[in-house]
C-alpha positions in Angstrom: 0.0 0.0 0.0 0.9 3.5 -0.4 2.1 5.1 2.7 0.7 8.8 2.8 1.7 11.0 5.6 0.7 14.5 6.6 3.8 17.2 6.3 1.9 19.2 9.3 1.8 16.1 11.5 5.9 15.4 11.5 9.1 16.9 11.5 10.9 18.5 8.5 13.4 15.3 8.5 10.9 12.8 8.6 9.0 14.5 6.1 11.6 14.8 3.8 12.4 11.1 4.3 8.9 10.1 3.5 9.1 12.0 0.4 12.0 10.9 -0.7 10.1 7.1 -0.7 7.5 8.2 -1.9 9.2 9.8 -4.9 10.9 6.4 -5.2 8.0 4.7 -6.0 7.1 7.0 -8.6 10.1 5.8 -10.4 12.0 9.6 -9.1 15.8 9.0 -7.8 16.2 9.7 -4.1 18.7 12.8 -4.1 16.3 14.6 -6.3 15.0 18.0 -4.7 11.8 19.3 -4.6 10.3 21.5 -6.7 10.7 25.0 -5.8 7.0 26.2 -6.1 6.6 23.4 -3.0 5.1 24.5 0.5 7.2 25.4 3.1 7.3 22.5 5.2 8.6 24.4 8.3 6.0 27.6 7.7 3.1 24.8 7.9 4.7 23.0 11.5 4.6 26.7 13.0 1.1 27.6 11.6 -0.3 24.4 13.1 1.7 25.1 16.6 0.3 28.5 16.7 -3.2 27.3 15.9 -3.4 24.2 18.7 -1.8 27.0 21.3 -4.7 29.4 20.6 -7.2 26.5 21.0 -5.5 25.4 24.3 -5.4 29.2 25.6 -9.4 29.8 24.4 -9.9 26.2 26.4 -8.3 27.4 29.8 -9.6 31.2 28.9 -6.4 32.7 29.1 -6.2 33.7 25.4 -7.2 37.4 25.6 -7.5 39.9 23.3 -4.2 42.3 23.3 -4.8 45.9 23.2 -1.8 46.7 21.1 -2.2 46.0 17.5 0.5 43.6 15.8 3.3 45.1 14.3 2.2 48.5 16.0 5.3 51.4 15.8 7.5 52.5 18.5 5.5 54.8 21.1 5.9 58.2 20.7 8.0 58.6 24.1 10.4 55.9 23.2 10.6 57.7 19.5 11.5 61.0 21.8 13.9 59.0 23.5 15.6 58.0 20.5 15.7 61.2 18.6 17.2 62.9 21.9 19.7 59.9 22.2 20.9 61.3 18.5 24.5 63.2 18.3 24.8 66.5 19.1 27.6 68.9 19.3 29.1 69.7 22.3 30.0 73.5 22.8 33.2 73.6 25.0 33.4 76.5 27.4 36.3 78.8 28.1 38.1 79.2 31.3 39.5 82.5 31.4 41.1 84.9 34.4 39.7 87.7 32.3 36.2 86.6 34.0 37.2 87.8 37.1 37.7 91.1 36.4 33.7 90.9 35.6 33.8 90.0 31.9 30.5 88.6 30.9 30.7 84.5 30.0 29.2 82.9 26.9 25.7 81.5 27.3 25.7 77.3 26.5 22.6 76.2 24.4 21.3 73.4 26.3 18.6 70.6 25.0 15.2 70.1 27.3 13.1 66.9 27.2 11.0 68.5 24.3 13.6 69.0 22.2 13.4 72.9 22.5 16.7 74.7 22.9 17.2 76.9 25.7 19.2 79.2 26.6 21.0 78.7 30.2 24.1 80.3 32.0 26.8 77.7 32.7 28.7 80.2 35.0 30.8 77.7 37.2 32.5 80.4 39.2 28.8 82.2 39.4 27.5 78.9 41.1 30.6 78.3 43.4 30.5 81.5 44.7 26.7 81.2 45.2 27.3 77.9 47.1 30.1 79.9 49.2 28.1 82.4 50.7 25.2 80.4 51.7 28.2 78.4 53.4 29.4 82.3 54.6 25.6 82.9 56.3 25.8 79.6 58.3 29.0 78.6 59.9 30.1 80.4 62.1 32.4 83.4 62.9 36.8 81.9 62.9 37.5 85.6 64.6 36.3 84.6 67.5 38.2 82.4 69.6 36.4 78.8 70.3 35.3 77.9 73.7 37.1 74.9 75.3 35.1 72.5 77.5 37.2 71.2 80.5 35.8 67.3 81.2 35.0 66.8 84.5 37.6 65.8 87.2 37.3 61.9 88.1 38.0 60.7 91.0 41.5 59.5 91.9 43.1 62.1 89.6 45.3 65.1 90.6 42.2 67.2 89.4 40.1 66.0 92.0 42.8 65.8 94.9 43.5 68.7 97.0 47.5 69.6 97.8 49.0 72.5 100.2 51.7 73.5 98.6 53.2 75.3 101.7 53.2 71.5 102.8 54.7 70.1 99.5 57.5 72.9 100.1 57.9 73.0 103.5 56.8 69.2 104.8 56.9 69.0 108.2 59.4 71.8 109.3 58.9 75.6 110.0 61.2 76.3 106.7 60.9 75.1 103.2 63.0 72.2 103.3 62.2 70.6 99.9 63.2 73.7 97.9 66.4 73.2 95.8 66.6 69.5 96.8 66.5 66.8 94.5 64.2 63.6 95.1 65.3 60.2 95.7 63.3 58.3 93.2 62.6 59.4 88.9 60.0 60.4 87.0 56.9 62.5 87.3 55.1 60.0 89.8 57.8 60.5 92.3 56.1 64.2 92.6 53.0 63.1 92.9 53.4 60.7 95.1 55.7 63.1 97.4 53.2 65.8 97.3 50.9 63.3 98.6 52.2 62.4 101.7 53.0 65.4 102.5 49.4 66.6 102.4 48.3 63.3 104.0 46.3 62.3 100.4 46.3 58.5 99.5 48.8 57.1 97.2 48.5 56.1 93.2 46.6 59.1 92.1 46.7 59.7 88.3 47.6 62.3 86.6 48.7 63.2 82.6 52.3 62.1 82.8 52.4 63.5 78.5 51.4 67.2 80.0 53.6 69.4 80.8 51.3 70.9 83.6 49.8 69.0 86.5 46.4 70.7 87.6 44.7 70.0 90.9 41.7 70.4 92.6 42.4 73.7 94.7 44.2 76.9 92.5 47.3 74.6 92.8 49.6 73.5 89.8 52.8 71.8 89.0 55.0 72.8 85.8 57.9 70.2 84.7 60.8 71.4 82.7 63.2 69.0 81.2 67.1 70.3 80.8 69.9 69.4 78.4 67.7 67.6 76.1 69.8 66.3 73.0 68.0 67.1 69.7 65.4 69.6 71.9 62.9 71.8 69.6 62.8 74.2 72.4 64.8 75.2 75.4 63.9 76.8 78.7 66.1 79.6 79.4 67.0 81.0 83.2 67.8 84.8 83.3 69.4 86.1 86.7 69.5 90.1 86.6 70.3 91.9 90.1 69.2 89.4 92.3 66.3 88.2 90.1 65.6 85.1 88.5 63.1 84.4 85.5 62.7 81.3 83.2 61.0 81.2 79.9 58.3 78.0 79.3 56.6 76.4 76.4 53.2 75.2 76.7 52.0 71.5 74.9 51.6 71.5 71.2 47.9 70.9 72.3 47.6 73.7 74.3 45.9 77.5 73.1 45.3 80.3 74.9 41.8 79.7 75.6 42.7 76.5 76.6 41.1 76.2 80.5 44.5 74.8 81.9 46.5 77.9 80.2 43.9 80.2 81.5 44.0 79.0 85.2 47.9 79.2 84.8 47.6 83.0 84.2 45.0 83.5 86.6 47.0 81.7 89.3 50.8 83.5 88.3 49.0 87.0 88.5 47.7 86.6 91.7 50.7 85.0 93.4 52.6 88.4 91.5 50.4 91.0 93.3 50.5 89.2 96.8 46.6 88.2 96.7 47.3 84.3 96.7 47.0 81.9 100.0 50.2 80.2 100.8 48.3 77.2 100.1 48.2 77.7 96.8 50.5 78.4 94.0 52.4 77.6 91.0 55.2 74.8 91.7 58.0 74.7 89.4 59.9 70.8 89.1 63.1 70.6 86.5 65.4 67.1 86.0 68.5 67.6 83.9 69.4 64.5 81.2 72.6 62.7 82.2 73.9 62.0 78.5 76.9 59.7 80.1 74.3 57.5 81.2 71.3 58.6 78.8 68.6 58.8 81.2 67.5 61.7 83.2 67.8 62.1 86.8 65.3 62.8 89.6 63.5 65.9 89.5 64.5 68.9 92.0 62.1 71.7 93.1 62.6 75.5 92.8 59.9 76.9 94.5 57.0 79.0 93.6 56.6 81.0 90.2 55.0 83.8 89.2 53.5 85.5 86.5 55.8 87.9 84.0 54.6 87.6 80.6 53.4 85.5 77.9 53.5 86.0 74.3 50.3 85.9 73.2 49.0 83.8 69.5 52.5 82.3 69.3 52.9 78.6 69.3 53.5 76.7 71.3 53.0 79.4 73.8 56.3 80.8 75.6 55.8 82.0 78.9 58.1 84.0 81.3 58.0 83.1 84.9 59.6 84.7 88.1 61.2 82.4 90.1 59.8 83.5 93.4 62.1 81.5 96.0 65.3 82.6 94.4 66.8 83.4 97.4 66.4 80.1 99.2 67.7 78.7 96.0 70.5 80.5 97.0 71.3 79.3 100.7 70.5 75.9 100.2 72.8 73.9 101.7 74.4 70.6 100.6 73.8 71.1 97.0 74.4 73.8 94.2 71.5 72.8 92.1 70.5 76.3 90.5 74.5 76.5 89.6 74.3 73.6 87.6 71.4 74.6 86.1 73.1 77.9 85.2 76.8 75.8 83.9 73.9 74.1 81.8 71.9 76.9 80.4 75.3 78.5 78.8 
């Protein structure tokens, strides 16, 4: 029998295939090709896909009419899109120094969404300086100095502890014993720990061993001075004139005028200068020299009380001159020629 076979029912293979036997029997040789007025085999699968899909959409009602027509034209705002996304020249502006001096600068033609040209200033120097005085109106004024916010004392600390410095000086004897001696032990603690027991106060209280000022509770302070440093950025000077002794000091890097430690220090040095300070209270003044034999400095030495001179304000770090107020018991003390040796050093 003759086998017939639908093209729209099998692949384009098999279909070939079947048609090549089929032309066989008609007495045609295999390798011959089909006419070229024949249906598209392929065109005929995909009609017949398209049409069972459709029937199996209407079935399960999902097969809904689409509002846009087939083949329909780019929307108009995707056409805008495309005709904006075309090539347009770019005009390059000039940066001049002449526009300074108030010369008026070339207006840019710009493109909007509706492709209109308008015409826009591009002043960049117009719009920074806009931007810098709305800055201008709201920070607020540099000429004025800042205000610095001491933290609280905690307690423990030398700010919080309450010395006598007659007691520091003096100790237990009528006389100030511990002025131009030198302590037994190093480093700043040894201070601290002296001026404790001799105002009766607990041991191990802290204090900023990296400031060159120790602050306590009561209008009491303590300034360290280092001597002979090698490779020193700054050097404290001593000036004796007629009986007279005065040093010059440099404040912390940290440290401004404003700064609440720097202010109490002035406060503190004017009133010891004019008389109207309690013996109680005062500026202490503790120096160590640096051995360089042995590459270490030695224990620090007290001389005295110090009192306010001068101070040279805006300069940094600030430099300070301060009256060495027990320079006549420097003098007589006995045992030891400290302030000599500081003066052999300071030539």
């Amino acid at each position: 029998e003759r086998l017939e076979v639908h093209s729209s029912h099998i692949s384009k293979p098999l279909c070939l295939k079947y048609w090549n036997i089929e032309n066989k029997q008609e007495g045609r040789m295999s390798n011959e090709t089909p006419a070229v007025n024949e249906v598209n085999t392929y065109l005929l699968l995909r009609k017949a896909k398209i049409a069972r899909n459709n029937e199996k959409l209407e079935k399960l009602g999902l097969n809904k009419p689409n509002s846009k027509k087939n083949g329909a034209s780019v929307s108009s705002r995707s056409r805008e899109g495309i005709q904006d996304a075309k090539w347009r020249p770019v005009i390059a502006t000039r940066r001049s120094s002449r526009l300074s001096s108030g010369a008026v600068e070339p207006e840019v033609p710009t493109i909007s969404t509706n492709n209109a040209i308008e015409s826009k200033s591009t002043s960049k120097k117009r719009q920074r300086n806009e931007k810098d005085n709305t800055r201008s109106k709201s920070a607020p004024d540099d000429s004025k100095p800042k205000e610095i916010v001491q933290s609280e004392a905690k307690p423990g600390t030398t700010r919080a502890t309450y010395v006598d410095v007659k007691k520091v000086l003096y100790g237990h004897f009528d006389y100030p014993l511990f002025i131009g001696r030198r302590l037994a032990n190093t480093g700043k603690a040894a201070v601290v720990e002296h001026a404790a027991f001799m105002c009766g106060n607990e041991a191990g209280i802290s204090f900023n061993k990296y400031s060159g000022v120790c602050e306590f509770q009561n209008d009491a302070l303590f300034l360290w001075v280092n001597m002979n440093t090698p490779d020193a950025d700054i050097k404290n000077d001593f000036v004796v004139d007629n009986d007279k002794a005065q040093m010059t000091w440099y404040g912390g890097s940290r440290m401004r005028e404003e700064s609440p430690v720097i202010q109490k220090l002035i406060s503190i040095g004017k009133s010891a200068a004019n008389g109207n300070l309690s013996e109680s209270c005062g500026i202490v003044l503790w120096y160590r020299l640096y051995n360089i034999e042995q590459r270490k400095f030695e224990p620090y030495s007290c001389l005295g009380r110090l009192t306010y001179h001068s101070h040279e304000s805006g300069s940094q770090p600030l430099k300070f001159t301060w009256n060495l107020l027990d320079y006549d018991r420097l003098k007589q003390t006995s045992g030891s020629c400290i302030f000599d040796e500081i003066m052999e050093r300071n030539m």
